[in-house]
C-alpha positions as CSV (number, residue, x, y, z in Angstrom):
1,X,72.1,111.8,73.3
2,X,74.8,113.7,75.3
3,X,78.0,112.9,75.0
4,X,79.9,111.7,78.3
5,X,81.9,114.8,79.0
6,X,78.5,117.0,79.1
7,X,76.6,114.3,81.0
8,X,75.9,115.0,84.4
9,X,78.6,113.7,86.9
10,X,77.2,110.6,89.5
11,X,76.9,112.0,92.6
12,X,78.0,110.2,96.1
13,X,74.4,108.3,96.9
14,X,73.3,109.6,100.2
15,X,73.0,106.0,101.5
16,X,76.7,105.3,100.6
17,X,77.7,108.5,102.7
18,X,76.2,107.4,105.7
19,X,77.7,104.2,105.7
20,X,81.1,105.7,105.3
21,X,80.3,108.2,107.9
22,X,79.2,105.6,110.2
23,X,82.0,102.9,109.1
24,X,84.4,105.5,110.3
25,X,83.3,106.2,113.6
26,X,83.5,102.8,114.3
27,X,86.6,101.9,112.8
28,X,88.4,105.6,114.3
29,X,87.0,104.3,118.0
30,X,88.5,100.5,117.2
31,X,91.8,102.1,116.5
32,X,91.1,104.3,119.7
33,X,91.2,100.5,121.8
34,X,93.7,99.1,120.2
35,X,96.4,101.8,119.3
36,X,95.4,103.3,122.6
37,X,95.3,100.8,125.1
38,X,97.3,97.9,122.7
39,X,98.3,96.0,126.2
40,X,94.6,96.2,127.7
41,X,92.9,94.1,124.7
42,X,92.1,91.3,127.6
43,X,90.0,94.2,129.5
44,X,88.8,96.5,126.5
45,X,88.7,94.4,123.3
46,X,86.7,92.2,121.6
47,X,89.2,89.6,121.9
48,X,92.8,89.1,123.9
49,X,95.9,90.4,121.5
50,X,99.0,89.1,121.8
51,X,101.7,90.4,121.6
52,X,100.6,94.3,122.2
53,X,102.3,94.7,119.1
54,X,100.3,93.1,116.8
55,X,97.1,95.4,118.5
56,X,99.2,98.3,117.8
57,X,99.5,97.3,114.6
58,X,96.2,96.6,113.5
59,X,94.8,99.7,115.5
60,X,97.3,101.8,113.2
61,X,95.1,100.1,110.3
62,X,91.8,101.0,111.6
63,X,93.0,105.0,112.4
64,X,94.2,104.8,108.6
65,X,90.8,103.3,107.5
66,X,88.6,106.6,109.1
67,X,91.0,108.8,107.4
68,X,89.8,107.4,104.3
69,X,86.3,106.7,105.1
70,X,86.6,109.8,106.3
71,X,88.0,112.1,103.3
72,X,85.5,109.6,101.1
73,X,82.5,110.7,102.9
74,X,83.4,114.5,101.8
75,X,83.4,114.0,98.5
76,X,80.8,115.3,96.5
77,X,80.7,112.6,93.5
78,X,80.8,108.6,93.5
79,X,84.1,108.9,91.2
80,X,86.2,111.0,93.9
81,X,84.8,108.6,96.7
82,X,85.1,105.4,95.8
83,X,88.6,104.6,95.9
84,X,88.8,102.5,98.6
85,X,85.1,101.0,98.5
86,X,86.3,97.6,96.9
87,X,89.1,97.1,99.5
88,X,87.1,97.7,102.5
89,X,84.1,95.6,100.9
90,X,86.6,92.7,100.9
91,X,88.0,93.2,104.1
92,X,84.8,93.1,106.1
93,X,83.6,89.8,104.4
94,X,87.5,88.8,105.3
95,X,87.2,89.5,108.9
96,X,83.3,88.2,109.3
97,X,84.9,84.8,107.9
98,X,87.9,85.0,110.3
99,X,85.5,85.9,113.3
100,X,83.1,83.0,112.3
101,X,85.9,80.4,112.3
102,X,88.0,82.1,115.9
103,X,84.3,83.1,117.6
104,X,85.8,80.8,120.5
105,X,88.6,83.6,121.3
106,X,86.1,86.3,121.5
107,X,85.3,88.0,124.7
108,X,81.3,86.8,124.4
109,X,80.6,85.0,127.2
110,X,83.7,85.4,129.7
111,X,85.9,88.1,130.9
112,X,85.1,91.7,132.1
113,X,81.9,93.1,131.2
114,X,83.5,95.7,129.0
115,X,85.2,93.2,126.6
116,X,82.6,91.3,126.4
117,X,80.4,94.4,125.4
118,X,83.4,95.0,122.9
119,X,82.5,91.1,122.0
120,X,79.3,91.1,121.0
121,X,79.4,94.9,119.4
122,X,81.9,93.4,117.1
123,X,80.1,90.6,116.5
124,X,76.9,92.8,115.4
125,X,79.0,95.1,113.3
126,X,80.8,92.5,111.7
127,X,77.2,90.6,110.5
128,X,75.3,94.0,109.7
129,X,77.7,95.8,107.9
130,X,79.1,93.3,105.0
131,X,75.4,93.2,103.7
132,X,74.7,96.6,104.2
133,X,77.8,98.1,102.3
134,X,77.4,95.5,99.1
135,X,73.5,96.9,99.0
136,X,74.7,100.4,99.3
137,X,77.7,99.6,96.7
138,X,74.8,98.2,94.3
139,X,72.7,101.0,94.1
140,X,75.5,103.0,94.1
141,X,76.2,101.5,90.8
142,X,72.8,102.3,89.8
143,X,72.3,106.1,90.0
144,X,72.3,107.7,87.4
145,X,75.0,109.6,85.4
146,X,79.0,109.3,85.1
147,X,82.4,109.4,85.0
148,X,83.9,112.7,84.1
149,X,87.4,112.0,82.2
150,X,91.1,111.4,83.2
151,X,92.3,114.6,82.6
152,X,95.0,114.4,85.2
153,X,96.8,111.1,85.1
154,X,99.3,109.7,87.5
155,X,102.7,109.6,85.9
156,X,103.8,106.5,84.4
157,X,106.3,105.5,87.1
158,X,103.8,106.2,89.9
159,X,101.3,103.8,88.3
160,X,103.3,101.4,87.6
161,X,104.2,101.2,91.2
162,X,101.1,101.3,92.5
163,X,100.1,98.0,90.1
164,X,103.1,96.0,91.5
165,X,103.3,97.3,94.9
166,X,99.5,96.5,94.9
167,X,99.7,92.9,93.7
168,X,102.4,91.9,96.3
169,X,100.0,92.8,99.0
170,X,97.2,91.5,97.8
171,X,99.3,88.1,97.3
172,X,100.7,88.0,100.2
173,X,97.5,88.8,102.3
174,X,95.7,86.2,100.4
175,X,98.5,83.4,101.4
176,X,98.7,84.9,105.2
177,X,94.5,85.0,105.4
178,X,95.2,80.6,104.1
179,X,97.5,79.4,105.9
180,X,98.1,82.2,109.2
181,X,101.2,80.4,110.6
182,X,103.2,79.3,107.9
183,X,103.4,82.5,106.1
184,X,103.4,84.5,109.7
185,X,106.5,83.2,110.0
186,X,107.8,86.1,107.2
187,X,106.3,88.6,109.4
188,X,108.4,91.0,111.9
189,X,106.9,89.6,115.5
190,X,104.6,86.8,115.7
191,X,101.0,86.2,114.7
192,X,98.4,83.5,116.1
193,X,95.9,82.2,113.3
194,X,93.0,84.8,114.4
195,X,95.4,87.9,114.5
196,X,97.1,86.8,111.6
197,X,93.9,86.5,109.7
198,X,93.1,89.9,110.7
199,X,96.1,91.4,110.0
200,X,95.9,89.8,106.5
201,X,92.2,91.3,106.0
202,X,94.0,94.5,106.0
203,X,96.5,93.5,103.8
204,X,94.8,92.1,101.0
205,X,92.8,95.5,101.3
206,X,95.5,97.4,101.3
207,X,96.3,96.0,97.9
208,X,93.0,96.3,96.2
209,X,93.2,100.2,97.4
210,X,96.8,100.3,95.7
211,X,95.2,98.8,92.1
212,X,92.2,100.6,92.6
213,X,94.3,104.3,92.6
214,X,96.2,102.7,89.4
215,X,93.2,101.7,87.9
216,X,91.2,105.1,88.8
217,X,94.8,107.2,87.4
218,X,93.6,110.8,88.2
219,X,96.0,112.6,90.6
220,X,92.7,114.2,92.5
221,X,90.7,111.4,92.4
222,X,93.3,109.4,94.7
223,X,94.0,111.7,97.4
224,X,91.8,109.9,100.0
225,X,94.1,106.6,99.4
226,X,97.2,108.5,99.7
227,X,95.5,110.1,103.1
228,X,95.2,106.7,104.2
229,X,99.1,105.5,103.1
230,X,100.1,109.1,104.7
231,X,98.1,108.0,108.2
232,X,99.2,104.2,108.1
233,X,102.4,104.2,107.6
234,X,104.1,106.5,110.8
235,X,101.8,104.8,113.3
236,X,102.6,101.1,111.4
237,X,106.1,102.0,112.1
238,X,105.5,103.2,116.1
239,X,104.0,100.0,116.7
240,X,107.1,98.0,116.9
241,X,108.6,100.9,118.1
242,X,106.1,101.1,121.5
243,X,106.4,97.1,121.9
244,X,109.8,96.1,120.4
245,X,110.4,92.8,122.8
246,X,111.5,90.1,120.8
247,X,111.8,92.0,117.8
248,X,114.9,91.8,115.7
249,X,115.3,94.9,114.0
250,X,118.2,94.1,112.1
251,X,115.9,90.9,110.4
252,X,115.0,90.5,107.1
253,X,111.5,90.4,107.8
254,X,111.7,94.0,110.0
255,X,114.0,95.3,106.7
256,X,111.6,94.6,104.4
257,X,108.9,96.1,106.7
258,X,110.6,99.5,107.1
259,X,111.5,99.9,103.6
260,X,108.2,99.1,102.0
261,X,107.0,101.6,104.4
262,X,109.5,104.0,103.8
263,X,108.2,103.7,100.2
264,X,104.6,104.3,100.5
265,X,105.0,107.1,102.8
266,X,107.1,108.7,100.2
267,X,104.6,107.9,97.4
268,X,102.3,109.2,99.8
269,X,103.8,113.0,99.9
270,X,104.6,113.1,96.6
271,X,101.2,112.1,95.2
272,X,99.5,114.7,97.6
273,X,101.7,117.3,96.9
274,X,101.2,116.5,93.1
275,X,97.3,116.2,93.4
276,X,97.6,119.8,95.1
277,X,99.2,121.2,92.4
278,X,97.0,119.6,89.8
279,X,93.4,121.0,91.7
């Protein structure tokens, strides 16, 4: 039998590239409508955003989300792409269960023809893709070979980080995704039960993508989530920016907002720099 450093490395199963090559395209052209045109969602979007903001926001998400679908459809083996597979697997079964329980605010059957295209595109996306990528995942799991070893670990600090930086998002997604309103109140501008369902999808996945890199603890292996963190967090921060009405910038909640972010994008460049060096 061969030993595990001299068996042949799993390599990215072709069906698993396509769907992050197609998940992609569709998430860069979501974050093209609502980054984009964030006060248009009524004309151009599945469903009406309020405030712009909050459609800023969430389009900032979905531009960070093809960056890593993206830099994970490059990769030539399952353990340098999968990094943020968990995280978006959640999220989609997240926001199918938020669009299932808000269909009513969806642009299906009223408005201009072009959100209600938007509408019903999401709608199709939303109920193909969550199956598709968990029997994608599943026989990704299934090919054969493995894992080559951790021969360049993330520093001690860094993981650490990462593990607690990764379970307060993931908590606090979880409580916003429950209960929308009460805990929206802790956010910087203010969320209705559908957009703060969405914006707690993200959240949660946000999180899981911050354990998985802990978990995965190779500085090269991670680089697509810290493309991501490096993508997300400037455009997270010009949302409020672009939109600032009613916004109190010297509030706790908008403080804790800008130095989380200020943390990940740090993180960020030093883990990219450091996974440069390390290649």
């Amino acid at each position: 039998m061969p030993s595990v450093a001299n068996a042949r490395e799993r390599e990215l199963f072709w069906g698993m590239r396509a769907i992050l090559w197609a998940g992609g395209g569709f998430v860069f052209l979501a974050g093209v409508q609502l980054f984009g045109f964030s006060d248009r969602t009524d004309e151009l979007f599945a469903w009406t955003i309020e405030p712009p903001t909050t459609a800023a926001f969430l389009g900032a998400c979905y531009w960070a989300a093809a960056v890593l679908a993206f830099a994970s459809a490059l990769q030539p083996t399952w353990a340098r792409a999968r990094i943020g597979v968990p995280g978006v697997l959640v999220f989609i079964w997240l926001t199918l269960l938020a669009t299932l329980i808000h269909l009513d605010k969806f642009h299906l059957d009223e408005g201009e023809t072009r959100a209600q295209i938007a509408g019903w595109t999401w709608l199709v996306i939303y109920i193909l893709e969550p199956p598709a990528l968990l029997a994608a995942y599943v026989l990704q799991l299934r090919m054969p070979g493995s894992d080559p070893p951790r021969d360049r670990p993330l520093s001690r600090a860094v993981k650490g980080w990462l593990v607690v930086l990764g379970a307060f998002f993931f908590l606090f997604g979880a409580a916003l995704y429950v209960a929308p309103l009460d805990v929206g109140d802790l956010w910087p501008w203010p969320l209705t039960p559908l957009t703060g369902r969405a914006t707690a999808a993200w959240i949660v996945a946000l999180g899981l993508l911050l354990a998985a890199m802990a978990w995965e603890d190779d500085r090269v292996r991670v680089i697509p989530g810290w493309a991501l963190l490096a993508t997300l967090v400037p455009l997270a921060v010009a949302a409020p920016i672009r939109f600032d009405e009613g916004i109190d910038w010297g509030g706790a909640e908008m403080i804790v907002y800008l130095v989380i972010a200020a943390q990940l994008l740090a993180v960020a460049v030093y883990g990219i720099a450091s996974a440069r060096y390390h290649q």
